[in-house]
N, C-alpha and C positions, 0 to 999 in steps of 0.2 A: 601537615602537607603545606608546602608553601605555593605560593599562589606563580601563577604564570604572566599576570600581566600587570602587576604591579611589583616592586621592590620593594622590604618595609625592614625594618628593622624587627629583630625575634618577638620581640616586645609586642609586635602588633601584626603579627605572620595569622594566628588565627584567624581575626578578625575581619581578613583582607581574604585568606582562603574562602570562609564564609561567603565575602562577599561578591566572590568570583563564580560561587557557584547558583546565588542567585539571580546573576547580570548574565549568567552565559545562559540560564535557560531562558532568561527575557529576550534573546538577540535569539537565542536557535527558533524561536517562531518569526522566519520570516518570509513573508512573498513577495513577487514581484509580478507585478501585471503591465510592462510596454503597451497594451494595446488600451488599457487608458488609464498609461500616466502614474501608476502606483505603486510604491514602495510601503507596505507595513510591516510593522514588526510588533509582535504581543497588541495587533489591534490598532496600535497608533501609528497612522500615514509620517512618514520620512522624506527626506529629499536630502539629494544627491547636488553636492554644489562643489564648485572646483576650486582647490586651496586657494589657489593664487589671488583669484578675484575679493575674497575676505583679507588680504594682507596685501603683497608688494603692489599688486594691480589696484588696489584700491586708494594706494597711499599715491600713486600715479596718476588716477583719475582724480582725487582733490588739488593736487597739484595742477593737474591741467586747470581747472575751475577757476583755482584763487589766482594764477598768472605769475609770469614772472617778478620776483625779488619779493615773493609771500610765501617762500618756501616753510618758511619755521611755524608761518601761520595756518596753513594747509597741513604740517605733519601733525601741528596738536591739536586742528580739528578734526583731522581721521583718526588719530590716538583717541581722543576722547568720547567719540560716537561709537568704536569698534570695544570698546572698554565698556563702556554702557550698557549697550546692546548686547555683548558678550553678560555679562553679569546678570543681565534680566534673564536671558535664556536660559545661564546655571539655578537659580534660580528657580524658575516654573520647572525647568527636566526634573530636578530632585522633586519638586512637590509634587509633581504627575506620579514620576517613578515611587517613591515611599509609599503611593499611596496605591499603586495599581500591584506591587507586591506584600504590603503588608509591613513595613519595615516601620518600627517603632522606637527604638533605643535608638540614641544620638549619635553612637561610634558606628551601631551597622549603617546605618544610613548618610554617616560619613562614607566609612569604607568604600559605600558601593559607587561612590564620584572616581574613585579613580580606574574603577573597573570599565564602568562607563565610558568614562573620556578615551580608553583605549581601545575596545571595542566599535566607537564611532567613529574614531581614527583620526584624533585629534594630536595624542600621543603616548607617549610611553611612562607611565610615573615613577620615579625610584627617589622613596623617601627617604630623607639619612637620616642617622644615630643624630639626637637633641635632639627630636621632635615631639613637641609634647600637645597632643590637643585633647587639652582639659577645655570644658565646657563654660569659660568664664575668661576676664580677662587675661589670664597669663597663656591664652590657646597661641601655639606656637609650632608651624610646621617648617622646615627649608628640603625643598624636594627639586629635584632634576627633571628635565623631560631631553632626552637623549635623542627623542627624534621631534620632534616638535614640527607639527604643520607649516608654522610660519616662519620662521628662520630656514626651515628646507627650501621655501617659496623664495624668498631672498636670496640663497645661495645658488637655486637652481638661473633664477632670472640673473645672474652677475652683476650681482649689486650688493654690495655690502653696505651695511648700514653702520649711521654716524651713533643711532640710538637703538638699546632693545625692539626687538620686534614683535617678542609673542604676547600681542595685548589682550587678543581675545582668549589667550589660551588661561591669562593670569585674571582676567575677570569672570570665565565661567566657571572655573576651579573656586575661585573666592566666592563666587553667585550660592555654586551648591553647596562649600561647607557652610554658609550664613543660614541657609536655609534647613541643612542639615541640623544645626544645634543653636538655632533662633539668638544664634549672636552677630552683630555687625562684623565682617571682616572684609577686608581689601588684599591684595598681593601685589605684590612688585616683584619685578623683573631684574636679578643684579647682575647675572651673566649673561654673555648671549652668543650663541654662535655665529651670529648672523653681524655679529659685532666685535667679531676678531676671537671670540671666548671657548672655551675645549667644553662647554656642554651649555644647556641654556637650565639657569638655576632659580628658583624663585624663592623668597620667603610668604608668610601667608601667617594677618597676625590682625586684632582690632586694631582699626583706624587711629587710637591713640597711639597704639605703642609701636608701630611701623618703622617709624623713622629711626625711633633708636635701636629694633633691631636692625635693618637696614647699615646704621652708623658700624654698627658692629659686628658684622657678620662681613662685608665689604666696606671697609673706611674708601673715601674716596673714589669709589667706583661710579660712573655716571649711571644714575638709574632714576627711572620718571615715577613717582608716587602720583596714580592716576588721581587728578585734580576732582572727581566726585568726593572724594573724600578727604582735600587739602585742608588743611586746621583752621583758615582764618574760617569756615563753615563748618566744622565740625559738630557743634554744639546743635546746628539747624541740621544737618547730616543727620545725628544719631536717633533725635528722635522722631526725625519724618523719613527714615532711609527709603521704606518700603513705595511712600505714592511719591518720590522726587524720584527716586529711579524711572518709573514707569512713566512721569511729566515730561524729566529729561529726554530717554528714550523717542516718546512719539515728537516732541519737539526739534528733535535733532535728525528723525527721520523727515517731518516736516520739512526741515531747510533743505534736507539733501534732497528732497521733491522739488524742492524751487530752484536750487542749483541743477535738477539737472533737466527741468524747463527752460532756465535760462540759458543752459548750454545748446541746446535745442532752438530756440529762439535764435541764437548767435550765428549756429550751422546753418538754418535755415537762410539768415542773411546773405553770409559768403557765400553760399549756393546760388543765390539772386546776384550776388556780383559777380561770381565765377562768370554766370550766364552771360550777362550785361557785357563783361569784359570778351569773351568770345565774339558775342554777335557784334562788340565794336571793330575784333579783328576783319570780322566780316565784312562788314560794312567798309572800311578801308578800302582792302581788296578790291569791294567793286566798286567803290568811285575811282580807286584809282585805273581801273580797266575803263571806267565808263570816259572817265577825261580821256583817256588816250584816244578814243573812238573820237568823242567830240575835238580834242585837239585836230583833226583831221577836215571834221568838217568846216569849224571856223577858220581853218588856214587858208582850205581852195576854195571856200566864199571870199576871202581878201585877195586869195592870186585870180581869181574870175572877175574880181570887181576889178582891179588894176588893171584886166582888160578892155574895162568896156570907156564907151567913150560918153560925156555926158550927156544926160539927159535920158542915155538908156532902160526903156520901162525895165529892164533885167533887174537895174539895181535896189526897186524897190524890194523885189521876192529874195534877193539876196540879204538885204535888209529885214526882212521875215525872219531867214533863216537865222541870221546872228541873232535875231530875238529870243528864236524858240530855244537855240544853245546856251544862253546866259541866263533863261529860267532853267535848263538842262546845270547849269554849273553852280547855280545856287543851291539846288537840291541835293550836288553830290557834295558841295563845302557840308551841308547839313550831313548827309554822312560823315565826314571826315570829322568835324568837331563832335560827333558821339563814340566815332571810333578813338577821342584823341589823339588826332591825326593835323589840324590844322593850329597848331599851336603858334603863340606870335611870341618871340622870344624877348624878352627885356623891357614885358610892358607894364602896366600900372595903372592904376586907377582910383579915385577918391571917392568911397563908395559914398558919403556924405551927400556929396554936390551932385552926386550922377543921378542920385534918385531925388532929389531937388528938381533939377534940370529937365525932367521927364516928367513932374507931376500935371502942367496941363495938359499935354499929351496922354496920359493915363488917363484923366477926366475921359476924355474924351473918348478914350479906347473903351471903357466901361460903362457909358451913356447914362441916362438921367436915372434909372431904375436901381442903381447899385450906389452905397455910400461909400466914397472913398476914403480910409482914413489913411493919415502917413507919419511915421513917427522916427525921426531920424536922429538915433543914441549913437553913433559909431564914433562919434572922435575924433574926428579928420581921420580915420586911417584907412587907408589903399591897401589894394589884395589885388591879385598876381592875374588882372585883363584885361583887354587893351577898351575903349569904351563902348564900341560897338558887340565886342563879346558879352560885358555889362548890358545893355540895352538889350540883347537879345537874350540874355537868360531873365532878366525881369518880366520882358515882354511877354515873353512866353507862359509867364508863369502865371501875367496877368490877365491873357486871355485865358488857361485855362480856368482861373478863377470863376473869372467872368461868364464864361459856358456851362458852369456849373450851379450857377443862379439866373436862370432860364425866368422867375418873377421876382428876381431883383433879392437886394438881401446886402449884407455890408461887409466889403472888403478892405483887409487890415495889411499893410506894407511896412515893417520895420526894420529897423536897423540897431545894432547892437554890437557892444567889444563884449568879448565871451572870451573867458578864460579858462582852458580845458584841464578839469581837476585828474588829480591820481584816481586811478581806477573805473575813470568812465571810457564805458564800453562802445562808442559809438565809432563805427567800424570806419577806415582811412583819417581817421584824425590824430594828428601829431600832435604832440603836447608843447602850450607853449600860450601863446598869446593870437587869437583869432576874430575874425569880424563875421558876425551872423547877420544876414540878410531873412525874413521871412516875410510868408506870403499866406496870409487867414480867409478862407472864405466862410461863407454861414451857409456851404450850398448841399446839395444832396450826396454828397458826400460816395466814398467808395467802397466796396465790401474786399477783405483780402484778396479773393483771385484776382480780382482789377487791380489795387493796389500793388500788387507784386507784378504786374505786368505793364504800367506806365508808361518805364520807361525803353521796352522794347522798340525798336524802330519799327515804324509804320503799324504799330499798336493804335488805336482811337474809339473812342466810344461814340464819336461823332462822324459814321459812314454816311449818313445821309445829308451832312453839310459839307464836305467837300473838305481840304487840305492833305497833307502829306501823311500825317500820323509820326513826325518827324519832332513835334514840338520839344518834348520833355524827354526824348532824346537827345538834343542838341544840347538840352540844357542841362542834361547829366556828363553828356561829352564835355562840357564848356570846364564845368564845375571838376571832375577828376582830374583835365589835364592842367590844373592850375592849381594842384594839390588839396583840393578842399573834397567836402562830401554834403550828400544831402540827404534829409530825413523827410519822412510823409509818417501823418497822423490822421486816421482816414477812417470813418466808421458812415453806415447809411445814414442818411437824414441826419446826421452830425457834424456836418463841413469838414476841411482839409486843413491842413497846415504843416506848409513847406518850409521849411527850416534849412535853408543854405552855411554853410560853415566854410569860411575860407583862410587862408593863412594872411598876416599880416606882413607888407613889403615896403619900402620906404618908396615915397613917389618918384617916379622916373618919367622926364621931361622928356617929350617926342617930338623932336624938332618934323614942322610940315616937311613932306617932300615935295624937292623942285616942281615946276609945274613943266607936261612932259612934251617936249619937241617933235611936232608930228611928223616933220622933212627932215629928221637924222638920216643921213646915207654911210655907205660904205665908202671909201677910197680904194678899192681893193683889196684890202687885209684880205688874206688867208682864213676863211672859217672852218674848225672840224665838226663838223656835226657826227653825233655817237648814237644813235637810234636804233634797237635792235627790231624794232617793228615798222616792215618798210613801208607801210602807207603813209605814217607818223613821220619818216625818215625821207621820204619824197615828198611829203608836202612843204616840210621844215628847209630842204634843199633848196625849192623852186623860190619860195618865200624868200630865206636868204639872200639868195641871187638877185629876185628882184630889189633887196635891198642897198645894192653896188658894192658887194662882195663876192671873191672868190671863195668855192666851198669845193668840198672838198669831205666825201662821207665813209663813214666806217659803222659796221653791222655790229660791232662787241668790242670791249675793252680790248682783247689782243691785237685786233687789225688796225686799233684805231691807237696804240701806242706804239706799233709795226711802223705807223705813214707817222705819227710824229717823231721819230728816233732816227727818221731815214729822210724828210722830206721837211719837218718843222711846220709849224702852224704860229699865226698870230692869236688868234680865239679859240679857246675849246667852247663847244656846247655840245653837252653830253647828259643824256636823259641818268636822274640818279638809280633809277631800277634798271642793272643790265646782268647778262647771265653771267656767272661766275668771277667777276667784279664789279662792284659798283662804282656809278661814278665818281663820288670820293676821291678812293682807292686809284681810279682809272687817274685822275686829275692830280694827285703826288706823286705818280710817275711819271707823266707825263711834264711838269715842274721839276723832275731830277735831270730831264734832258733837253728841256726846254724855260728856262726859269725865268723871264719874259712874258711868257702865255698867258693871257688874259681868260680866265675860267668865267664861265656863265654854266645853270646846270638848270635845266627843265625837269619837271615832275608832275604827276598827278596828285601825288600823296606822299610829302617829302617826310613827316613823323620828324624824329630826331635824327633822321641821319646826317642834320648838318651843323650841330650843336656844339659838338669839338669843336672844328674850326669856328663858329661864333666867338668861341671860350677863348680860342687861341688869338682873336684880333684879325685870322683873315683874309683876304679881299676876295671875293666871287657874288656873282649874281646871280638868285634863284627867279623863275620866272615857271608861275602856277599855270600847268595846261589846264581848259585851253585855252590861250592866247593869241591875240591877231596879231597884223603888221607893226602897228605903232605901238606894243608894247614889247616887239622880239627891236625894231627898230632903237627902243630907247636902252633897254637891256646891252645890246650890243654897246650903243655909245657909252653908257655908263660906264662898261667895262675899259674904253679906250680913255676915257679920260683918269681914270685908275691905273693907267699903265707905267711903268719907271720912266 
């Protein structure tokens, strides 16, 4: 009778019959219990696991781990773990199986491996003519699997591969006939469907002699002789095969534990930055809603004061009021620099001298109870902030230090060129050449959920002393939008340590600005003011006007390139957020029909939308709401004296 689920050559059709019929009555006892979880069969628990995730999916997920341009290093560490692990399992199944049916002779308990493997649905085995397994060095099988688990996996995901695929199937196969007749053996892979091949073929032979049937059965064929058993180890191979398998095996599950912590670790981060990144969008948003508001009030406190005559007690509560709005506009710049929104373009700094320059000030900021140290390694080089942005992400970082050693304790300030190696993981860092600033405290440190929460806007662990909750937000904003990132190392009663990372930039000289002309007027120029929000847009009118200019308003980019196409303007000032064009946009048409116009552009929250033109060389004036008389007053001038 010849057997159903194996192909064998006449030679060995008995044997394989036999062994079909004692594999088919170990599988026909089988149950299934969903309701908890169980699959046996002849008594021993099974599980059900899906092709893919053992081959193409798997060989995916190292890839993803090891990163880009380690492809070759990630294929041969999932080859080599899936080859392992496949072999030890061939392996213990035949010694469970021989020993839970009674199989004693070396060919039945060969035999019943390929009964096995088809029944479990690994694959289909069809043995060819010259195969001879003799129980000693010259054991010699070359067999087909026509349907092969993992090359179907390959072909079905559309992906064809550069190398063999069926690893595990040539390690469980070689696992169980090693254990079937207590000789070492290995198999390799010479055909493969899954690699352009009309069936996927394997030989199966002791570790010495592999190679040269391999040479001779396929000369030239690319085919991977699984590295547990490569020759220059051979000798240490053969006579520890049994405990380096099983060493290898938990070691290499091992790593794949830590690989996929650290993948976990890594997601977890980008999660916190997704976050971060979001509530910066937020944050934008509403400073930039919130200046607009305030743009309104500082305006008709300057048009109410221009009314009054002096001496009038009015002006002092007017003067109130511009107070309370320039503590209102520092709060919302502090949004805007976490949202990276207030960025200053083409500026520089030497982080050297900056934290020099601040150290009696730091004494002092951090009073007699804490020790200061300061350690300044950076090199003369500069990173990409203007020096007030500097000062206030140190600041920041040094009061929180400082708040966290409530009875004193010693805070560490250094500075550092940091050179970012291949394959370090720390998340917005570009490779290349960088300046680390960091900030050590010895205080009581933070446990994860606080630490993951930081840098949240209006986060604080300090409700009952009063501040924004703004700090280490500002200074996460400062630090992103100047290309750099920053790390926290934070456990209880352990201190903190802020590790800032910035990119390196050659110093760029900022010549002072003029000192600014409070009695600049109008001669009457033509102003267009472009405001779609008209409190905003009548404040900014009256304003202008009192400043000895004709105005002249429009509610949106169309109306307001309608009156310059039809009537001409000297100035545009046009808010950069307007519905359906921006001001930009509104100001290069408006320069196609008027190429004279002096551009000026108000905003709350300008982002990059004026960066091109920076790039391009030019001319326009940005002026941050909100703003009074005497700096719409110099704004205006500025632009006049810029004019052809």
């Amino acid at each position: 009778m010849s057997p159903r689920t194996v192909r064998a050559p006449r030679s060995m059709e008995d044997a394989f019959a036999a062994a079909e019929v004692v594999v088919s009555r170990y599988f026909a006892d089988r149950r299934e219990d969903p309701t908890q979880g169980t699959i046996e069969i002849s008594g021993e628990r099974y599980l059900l696991i899906r092709a893919a995730a053992l081959s193409v999916d798997f060989f995916d997920f190292v890839a993803e781990l090891y990163g880009e341009g380690r492809e070759q290093e990630a294929a041969d560490f999932a080859r080599n773990i899936l080859f392992d692990l496949a072999h030890g399992l061939g392996r213990n199944d035949a010694k469970r199986f021989h020993a839970q049916m009674g199989l004693t002779d070396p060919l039945a308990r060969l035999s019943a491996g390929p009964v096995h493997f088809a029944h479990a649905g690994w694959a289909f085995v069809d043995i060819l003519p010259g195969s001879s397994p003799s129980p000693n060095e010259d054991f010699f099988i070359i067999y087909d699997h026509p349907y092969s688990f993992e090359s179907d996996a390959w072909l079905r995901a559309g992906k064809p591969s550069s190398s063999p695929t069926c690893i595990m199937s040539a390690g469980y196969s070689s696992g169980w006939c090693q254990e079937s007749y207590g000789l070492p053996l290995v198999a390799a892979e010479i055909s493969c469907r899954a690699n352009g091949g009309d069936v996927c073929r394997f030989i199966m032979a002791p570790p010495l002699r592999i190679e040269a049937h391999v040479s001779a059965a396929a000369p030239g064929a690319d085919t991977v002789i699984p590295n547990l058993f490569a020759r220059k180890r051979l000798v240490d191979a053969l006579r520890t095969a049994h405990d380096e398998l099983e060493h290898r095996v938990e070691e290499r599950t091992a790593a794949l534990v830590r690989a996929v912590e650290e993948r976990e670790r890594v997601e977890r981060l980008l999660r916190q930055r997704s976050k971060l990144e979001s509530l910066g969008r937020l944050a934008g948003g509403v400073a930039h809603d919130f200046n607009n508001l305030l743009a309104v009030v500082v305006m008709n406190t300057r048009v109410v004061s221009r009314s009054l005559v002096d001496g009038d007690p009015r002006a002092a509560q007017l003067d109130e009021i511009a107070n309370a709005c320039s503590r209102a506009a520092e709060l919302t710049r502090q949004l805007l620099a976490f949202g990276g929104a207030s960025r200053v373009a083409h500026a520089s700094v030497e982080l050297d001298s900056s934290v020099a320059d601040l150290g009696q000030m730091l004494e002092r900021l951090v009073g007699d109870a804490i020790m200061l140290e300061v350690d300044t390694r950076a090199e003369g080089l500069s990173v990409p902030l203007d020096r007030s942005q500097l000062d206030q992400v140190l600041v920041n970082l040094i009061v929180n230090a400082r708040d966290a050693m409530p009875s004193g304790g010693t805070l560490t300030v250094e500075t550092h060129a940091f050179e970012r190696e291949a394959g370090d993981s720390r998340l917005g860092l570009d490779s290349g050449h960088h300046a680390m600033l960091v900030v050590r405290d010895t205080g009581i440190g933070m446990d994860e959920e606080t630490r993951l929460a930081i840098f949240e806007p209006f986060f604080s662990t300090r409700s009952d002393r009063g501040g924004t909750g703004l700090g280490l937000s500002t200074v996460y904003g400062l630090i992103t939008q100047a290309g750099g990132t920053i790390e926290v190392e934070s456990a209880p009663h352990k201190g903190s340590t802020f590790r800032v990372f910035l990119p390196v930039v050659e110093t760029i000289e900022t010549p002072a600005p003029p000192p600014v002309d409070t009695k600049l007027r109008g001669h009457g120029e033509t102003v267009l003011v472009v405001e779609d929000l008209a409190p905003v847009r009548k404040v900014v009118s009256r304003l202008t006007s009192l400043l000895g200019y004709q105005v002249v308003t429009a509610a949106n980019a169309e109306e307001a390139l309608d009156i310059a196409t039809r009537d001409g303007c000297d100035i545009l000032l046009t808010d950069l957020m307007l519905p359906r064009m921006n001001g930009v946009t509104l100001a290069e048409r408006v320069l196609e029909v008027c190429p004279t116009v002096r551009v000026v552009f108000m905003s709350g929250n300008a982002g990059d939308a004026l960066e091109r033109w920076r790039a391009e060389g030019r001319e326009f004036t940005l002026l941050a709401k909100p703003f009074g008389d005497h700096a719409l007053a110099a704004a205006l001038a500025a632009s006049e004296r810029r004019s052809p």
